[in-house]
N, C-alpha and C positions, 0 to 999 in steps of 0.2 A: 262177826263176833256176837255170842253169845250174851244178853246181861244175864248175872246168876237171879236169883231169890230176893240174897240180902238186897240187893242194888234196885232191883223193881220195886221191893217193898216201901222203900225210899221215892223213890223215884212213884210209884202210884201215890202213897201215901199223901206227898204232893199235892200233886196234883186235884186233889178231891175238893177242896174249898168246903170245909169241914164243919159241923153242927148237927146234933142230933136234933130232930123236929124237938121245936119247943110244945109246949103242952100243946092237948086236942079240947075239944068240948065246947061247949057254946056259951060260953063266959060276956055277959054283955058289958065288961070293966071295961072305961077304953084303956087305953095302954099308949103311952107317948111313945113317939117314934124314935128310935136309938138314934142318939150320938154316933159320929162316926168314929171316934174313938170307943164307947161304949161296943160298937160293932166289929169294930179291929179286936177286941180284946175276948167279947165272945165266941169271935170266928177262929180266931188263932186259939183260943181255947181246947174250943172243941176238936179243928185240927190239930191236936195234939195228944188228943185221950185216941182220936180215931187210927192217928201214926203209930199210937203206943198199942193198942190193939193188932193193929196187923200184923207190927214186929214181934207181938207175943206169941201171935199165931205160928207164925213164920219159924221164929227159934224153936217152937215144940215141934212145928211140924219135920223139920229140917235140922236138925241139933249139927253143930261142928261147921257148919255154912255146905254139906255135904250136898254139891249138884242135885237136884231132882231130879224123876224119870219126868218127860212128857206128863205121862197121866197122874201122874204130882200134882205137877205144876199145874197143870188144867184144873183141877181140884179145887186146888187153894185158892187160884183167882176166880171161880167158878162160888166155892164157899166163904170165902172169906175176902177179898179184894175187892167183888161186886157189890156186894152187899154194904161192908162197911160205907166205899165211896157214895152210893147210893144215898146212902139216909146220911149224910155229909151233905150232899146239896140239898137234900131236903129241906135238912135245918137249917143252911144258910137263907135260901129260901122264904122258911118260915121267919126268920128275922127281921123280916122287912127292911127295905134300905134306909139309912139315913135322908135325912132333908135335902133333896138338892142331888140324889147319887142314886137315885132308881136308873137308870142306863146303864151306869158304869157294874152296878151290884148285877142287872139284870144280864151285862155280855159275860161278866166272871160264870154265872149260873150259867147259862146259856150255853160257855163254848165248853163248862166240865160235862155240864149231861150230853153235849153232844159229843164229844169224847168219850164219855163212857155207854152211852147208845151203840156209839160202834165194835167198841170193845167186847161189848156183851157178844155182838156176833160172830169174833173172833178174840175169845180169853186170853188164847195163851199171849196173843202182844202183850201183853202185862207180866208176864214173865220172861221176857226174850231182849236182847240188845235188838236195835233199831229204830226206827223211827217214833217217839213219845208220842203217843195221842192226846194227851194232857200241855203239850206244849203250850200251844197259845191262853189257856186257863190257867197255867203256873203265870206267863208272863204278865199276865191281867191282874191275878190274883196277888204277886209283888208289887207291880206298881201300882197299885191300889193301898197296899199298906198289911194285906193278908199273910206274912212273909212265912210264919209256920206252914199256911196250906200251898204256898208258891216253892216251896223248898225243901219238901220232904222229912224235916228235921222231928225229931220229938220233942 
């Protein structure tokens, strides 16, 4: 069985554990360390402009939920699914963990890049029914409190 489009987009979406890099530059301000609600609240944020992007993608590129060919669908997870989830753990990432929660922030990152590491080598999983590579990074990513980037939702 097949996943279509709309279902992956969900379903990647997910999976990304979502934040675009917070600012660059050599700012020598310190910056207190987030709350872990403050970081629930930015992480789920962001997973959610990143969800909303790819589903915008998705509906233009595909209108009516109409199957894609192969080289679609390779496309899109190639242009638009890699990239977004990418700069998704970037910015988690760049958030730094809360007090007390550098391990549990560090296997959430840890097991989405290494999910989408592999993916890169093989796109189309991200468009296809079978096995999730974002599994165990949704399940981290919920019970940790991430539940926009654990559940695909917008």
């Amino acid at each position: 069985m097949r996943r279509g489009i709309g279902y992956s987009l969900v379903l990647v979406s997910i999976l990304a554990v979502a934040v675009p890099a917070a600012g660059c530059g050599s700012s020598k301000k310190k910056t207190h360390a987030l709350t872990k609600s403050e970081f629930l609240a930015k992480g789920n944020a962001i997973c959610r402009k990143g969800n909303q992007q790819i589903n915008a993608v998705g509906k233009r590129e595909f209108p009516r939920n109409k199957k894609p060919a192969k080289g679609q669908a390779l496309k899109f997870a190639k242009d638009t699914i890699i990239p977004s989830v990418q700069s998704q753990i970037n910015g988690v990432r760049a958030l730094g963990a809360p007090a007390g929660d550098k391990a549990k922030v560090s296997a959430i990152v840890n097991a989405a890049q290494s999910a989408l590491d592999k993916a890169k080598k093989n796109p189309i999983v991200l468009t296809q029914n079978g096995p999730d590579p974002f599994k165990k990074a949704n399940q981290l990513s919920k019970a940790y409190g991430l539940t926009v980037c654990g559940s695909g939702g917008g």
